[in-house]
N, C-alpha and C positions, 0 to 999 in steps of 0.2 A: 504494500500500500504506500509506505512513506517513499518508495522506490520511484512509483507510479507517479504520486506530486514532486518530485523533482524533475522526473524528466518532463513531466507538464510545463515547470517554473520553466525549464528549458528551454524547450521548445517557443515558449511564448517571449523570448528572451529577442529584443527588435537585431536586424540585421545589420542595419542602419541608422543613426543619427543626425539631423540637420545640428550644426551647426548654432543655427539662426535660432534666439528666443524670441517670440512673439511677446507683443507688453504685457499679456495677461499671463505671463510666464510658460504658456506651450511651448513645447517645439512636436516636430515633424518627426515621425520615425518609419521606420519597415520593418514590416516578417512576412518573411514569403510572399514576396514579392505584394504583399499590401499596404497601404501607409494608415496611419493612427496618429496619436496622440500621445505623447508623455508629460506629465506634471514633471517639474524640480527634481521629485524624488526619484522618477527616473519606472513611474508608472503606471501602464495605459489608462489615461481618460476618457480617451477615446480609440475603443479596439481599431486595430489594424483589416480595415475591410474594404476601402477604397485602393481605385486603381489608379489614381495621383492626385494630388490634393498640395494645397498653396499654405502657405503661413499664414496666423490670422491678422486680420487686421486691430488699428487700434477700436473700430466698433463690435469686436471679438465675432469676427464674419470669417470663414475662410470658406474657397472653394474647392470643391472635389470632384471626382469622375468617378461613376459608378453605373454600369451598365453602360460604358460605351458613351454616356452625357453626364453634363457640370451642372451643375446645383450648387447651394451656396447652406451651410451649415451656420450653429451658435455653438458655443461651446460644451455643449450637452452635446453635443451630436445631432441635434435636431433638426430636422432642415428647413431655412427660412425661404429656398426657394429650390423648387422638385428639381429633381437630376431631370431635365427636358431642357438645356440646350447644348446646341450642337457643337459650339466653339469659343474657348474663351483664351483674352488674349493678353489675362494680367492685369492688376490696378496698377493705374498709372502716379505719378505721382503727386495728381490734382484730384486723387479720389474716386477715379471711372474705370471702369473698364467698358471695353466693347464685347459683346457675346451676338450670336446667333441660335436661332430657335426656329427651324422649319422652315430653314433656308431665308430668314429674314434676322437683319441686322437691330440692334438697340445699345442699350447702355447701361449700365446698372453703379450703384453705389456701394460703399465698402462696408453700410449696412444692410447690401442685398437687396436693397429696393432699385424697381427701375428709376433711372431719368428718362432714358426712353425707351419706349415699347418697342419691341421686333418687329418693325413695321414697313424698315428702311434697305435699300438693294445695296446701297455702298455706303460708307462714313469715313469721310477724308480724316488728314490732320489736324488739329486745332491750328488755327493761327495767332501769332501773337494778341492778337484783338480778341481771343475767346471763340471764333467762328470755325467753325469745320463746315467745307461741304459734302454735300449728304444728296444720294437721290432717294426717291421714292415714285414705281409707277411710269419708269424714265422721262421724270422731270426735275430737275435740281434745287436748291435751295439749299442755307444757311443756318446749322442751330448753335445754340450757346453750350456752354457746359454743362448748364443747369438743364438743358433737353428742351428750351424754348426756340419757337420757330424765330430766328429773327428774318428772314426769309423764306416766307411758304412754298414748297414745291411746286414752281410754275413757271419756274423757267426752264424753256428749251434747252439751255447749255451754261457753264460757268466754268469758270476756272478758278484753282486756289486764290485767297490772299495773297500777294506778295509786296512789291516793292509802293510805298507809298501807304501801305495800309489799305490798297484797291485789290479790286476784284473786275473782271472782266463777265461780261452776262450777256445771253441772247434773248429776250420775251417772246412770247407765246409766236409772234409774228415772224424771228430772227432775225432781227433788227438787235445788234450792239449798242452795248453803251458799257458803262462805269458803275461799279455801285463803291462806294464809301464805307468807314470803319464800320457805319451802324448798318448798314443793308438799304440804303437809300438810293436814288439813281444821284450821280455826281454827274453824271454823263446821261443825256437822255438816248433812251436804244432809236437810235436812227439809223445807223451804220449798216452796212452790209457785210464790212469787214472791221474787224480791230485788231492790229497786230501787237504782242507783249509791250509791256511799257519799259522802254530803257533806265538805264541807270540815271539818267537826266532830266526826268520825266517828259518824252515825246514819245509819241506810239503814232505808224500808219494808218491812216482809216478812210474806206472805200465808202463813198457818197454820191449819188446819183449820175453815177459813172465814171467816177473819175477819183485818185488818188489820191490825198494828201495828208499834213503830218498837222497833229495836232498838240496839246498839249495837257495836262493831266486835269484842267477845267472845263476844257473841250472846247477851247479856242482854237482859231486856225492860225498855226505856226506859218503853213503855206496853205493857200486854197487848193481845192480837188478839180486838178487844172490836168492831175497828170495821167496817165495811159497803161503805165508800169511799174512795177516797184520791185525792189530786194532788198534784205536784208547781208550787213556784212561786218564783222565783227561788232557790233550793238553799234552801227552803224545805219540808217533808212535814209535808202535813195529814191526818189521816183523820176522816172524819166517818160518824158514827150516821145512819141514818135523820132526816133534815129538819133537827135540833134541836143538835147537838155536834159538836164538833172540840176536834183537839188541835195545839198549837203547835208551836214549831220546839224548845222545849225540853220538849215533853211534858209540858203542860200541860192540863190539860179544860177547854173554856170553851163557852158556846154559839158557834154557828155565826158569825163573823164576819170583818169587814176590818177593819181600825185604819186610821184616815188618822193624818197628823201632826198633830198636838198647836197649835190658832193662839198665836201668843204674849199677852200681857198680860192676861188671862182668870184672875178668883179663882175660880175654880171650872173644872178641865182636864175638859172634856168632850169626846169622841171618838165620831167616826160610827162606828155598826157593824152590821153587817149581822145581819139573823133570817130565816131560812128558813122560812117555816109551811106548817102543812098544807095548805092548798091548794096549793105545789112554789112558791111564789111570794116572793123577795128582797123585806122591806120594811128600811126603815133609820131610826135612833135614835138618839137619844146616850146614852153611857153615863161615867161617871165615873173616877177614876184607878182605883177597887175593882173595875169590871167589872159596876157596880150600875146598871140603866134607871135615865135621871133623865127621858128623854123617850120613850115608848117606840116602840117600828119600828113608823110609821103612814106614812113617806112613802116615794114610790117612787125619789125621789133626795133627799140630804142632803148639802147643802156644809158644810165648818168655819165654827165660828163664825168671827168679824172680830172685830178689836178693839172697834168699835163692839157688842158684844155680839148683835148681830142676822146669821142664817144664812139663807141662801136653800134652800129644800124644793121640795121636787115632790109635790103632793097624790095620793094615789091614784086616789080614782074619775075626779077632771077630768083630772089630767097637767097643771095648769096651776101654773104659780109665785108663791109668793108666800113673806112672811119671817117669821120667828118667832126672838122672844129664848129665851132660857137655861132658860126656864122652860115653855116649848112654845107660851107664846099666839103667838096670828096678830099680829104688828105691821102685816104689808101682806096682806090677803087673798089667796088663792092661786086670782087671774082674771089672770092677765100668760103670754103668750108666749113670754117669757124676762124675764130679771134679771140684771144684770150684779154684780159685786162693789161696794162700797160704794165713793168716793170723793170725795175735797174739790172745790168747785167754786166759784168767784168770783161767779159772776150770780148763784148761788141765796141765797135768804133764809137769814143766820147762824142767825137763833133759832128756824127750820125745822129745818136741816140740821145744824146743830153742829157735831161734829168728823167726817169720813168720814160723813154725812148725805145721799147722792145717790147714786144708781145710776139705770145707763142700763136703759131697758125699752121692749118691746113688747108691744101690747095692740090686740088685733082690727086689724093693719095699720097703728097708729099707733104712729110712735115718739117719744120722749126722754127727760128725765132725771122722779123721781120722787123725793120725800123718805121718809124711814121710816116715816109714816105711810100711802103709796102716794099720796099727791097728788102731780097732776103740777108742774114746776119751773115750766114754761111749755109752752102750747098745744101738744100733741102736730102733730108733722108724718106725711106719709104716708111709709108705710115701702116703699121700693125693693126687693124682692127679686129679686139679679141672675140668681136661676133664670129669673127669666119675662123676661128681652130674647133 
């Protein structure tokens, strides 16, 4: 008999220990592969018969899995809400969790009461403002912490909170607009499009045909004058038909790219990109005013170099050659490439000067060239390790 109650004591003896005391002084244990309860002293309060279960809270709530669904227990054991939901994903540490019950979402509190009913198809993140969105019925809207609607399910579409404390929203018609920290329109849904709001506050937005940028009160930075848009580093451009764009500050300019600026150069001259009517990118330089000083005749255009002289790519051949400040051909444009300019000890000073030699290739010969396009020394045959 006394044999029999030890190996009982034994057996009931947990496998495992959390760690973790719960305020009400619990903790977590296992036997056999079930979890319980231990008091201080190190014994079961609550037998080992759940199939995983959470620490309790300080309103002495914990949850458990038992047949396969989470319930929410008291310290007795008793449960304050029946093992019937399907998914639970932790209190957070604002006092909620999210669970699931028959494939619908809600939210509960750490004394096991809903904030909201399983009622809901998705439940975003809270955002700094308290708001999470939430569909219902594939319609979206806005609740609080506390499970109130500050947004009823009725809009077509929405996006998180983010920058500004805004939110982006479609109504019933899909017409954009803005809503505000509280769920209010900042922006009335007129829009057709609304594109994310930058770091600066300007966002894209499409208006009875036409593109333009606005700003986070829904004033027009530029008028919806324009035909096209992209986006490009949290950059918004829109451009007219072939010929204009407008900048990150909403500016008109013809259609182009700025590269950076080469240093030591009396005269700042800058690639930029022209669209012509044929649909076709040609490239120029243009000045600190935005005035052609060379105009878009090549199909590529490096910065100038210090040495004053830039490498081009001619249109009709596609072949390379160099041109100063002023557009003339320094090295005719028959070379297969051109390297950037640089100093070189073999070559002849009062050839080459200062930065006077660049590597090139020409009909399968390679090496160096002066700025005039003559070679340094006898071109060798040029390797390419496509062909071994």
């Amino acid at each position: 008999m006394w044999l029999n109650n030890i190996l009982k004591k034994i057996q009931n003896l947990p496998s495992w220990e959390s760690k973790e005391v719960s305020p009400n002084g619990l903790r977590m244990a296992s036997n056999q592969n079930k979890y319980g309860y231990l008091d201080q002293s190190g014994k079961w309060v609550i037998d080992p018969q759940f199939e995983w279960a959470s620490s309790f809270t300080q309103n002495n709530r914990a949850v458990v899995k038992k047949g396969g669904l989470f319930g929410v227990i008291n310290v007795y054991g008793q449960w304050v809400i029946e093992p019937e939901l399907d998914s639970f994903k932790g209190f957070t540490c604002d006092g909620y969790a999210k669970v699931s019950k028959a494939g619908k979402l809600g939210m509960i509190d750490t004394s096991g009461k809903w904030i909201m009913k399983p009622e809901l198809d998705s439940i975003g993140e809270f955002a700094p403002n308290g708001h999470a969105l939430v569909s219902k019925s594939e319609k979206f809207g806005f609740i609080s912490k506390t499970g109130v609607w500050i947004v009823p399910p009725r809009l077509t579409f929405a996006t998180d909170y983010a920058d500004y404390n805004l939110a982006r929203a479609a109504d019933e018609n899909w017409k954009w607009g803005v809503l505000d920290a509280a769920g209010k329109w900042q922006i009335e849904p007129k829009f057709d499009v609304i594109t994310p709001i930058t770091p600066d506050g300007r966002m894209t937005a499409y208006y009875q045909g036409g593109y333009g940028i606005l700003d986070i009160w829904g004033n027009w930075i530029c008028r919806p004058i324009f035909g096209a848009w992209k986006y490009e580093e949290e950059k918004y451009r829109a451009a007219l038909p072939w010929e204009f764009c407008i900048d990150e500050q909403g500016m008109l300019h013809s259609r182009f790219v700025i590269e950076k600026k080469a240093p030591g150069r009396q005269q700042a001259l800058m690639v930029k990109e022209f669209y012509n009517d044929s649909k076709l990118w040609w490239k120029g330089y243009v000045d600190t005013a935005d005035q052609w000083v060379i105009p878009p005749m090549f199909e590529y255009a490096e910065e100038f170099q210090e040495n004053g002289l830039a490498v081009v790519v001619a249109k009709k051949s596609r072949k390379l050659g160099v041109i100063d400040q002023q557009g003339r051909w320094q090295v005719k444009p028959i070379f297969d490439k051109i390297s950037p300019f640089f100093r070189s000890e073999n070559a002849d000073v009062t050839k080459a000067g200062s930065w006077g030699v660049a590597f090139a290739i020409k009909d399968r010969k390679c090496g160096c060239i002066y700025k005039n396009g003559d070679w340094v020394e006898e071109p060798n045959d040029w390797l390419d390790e496509r062909s071994d």
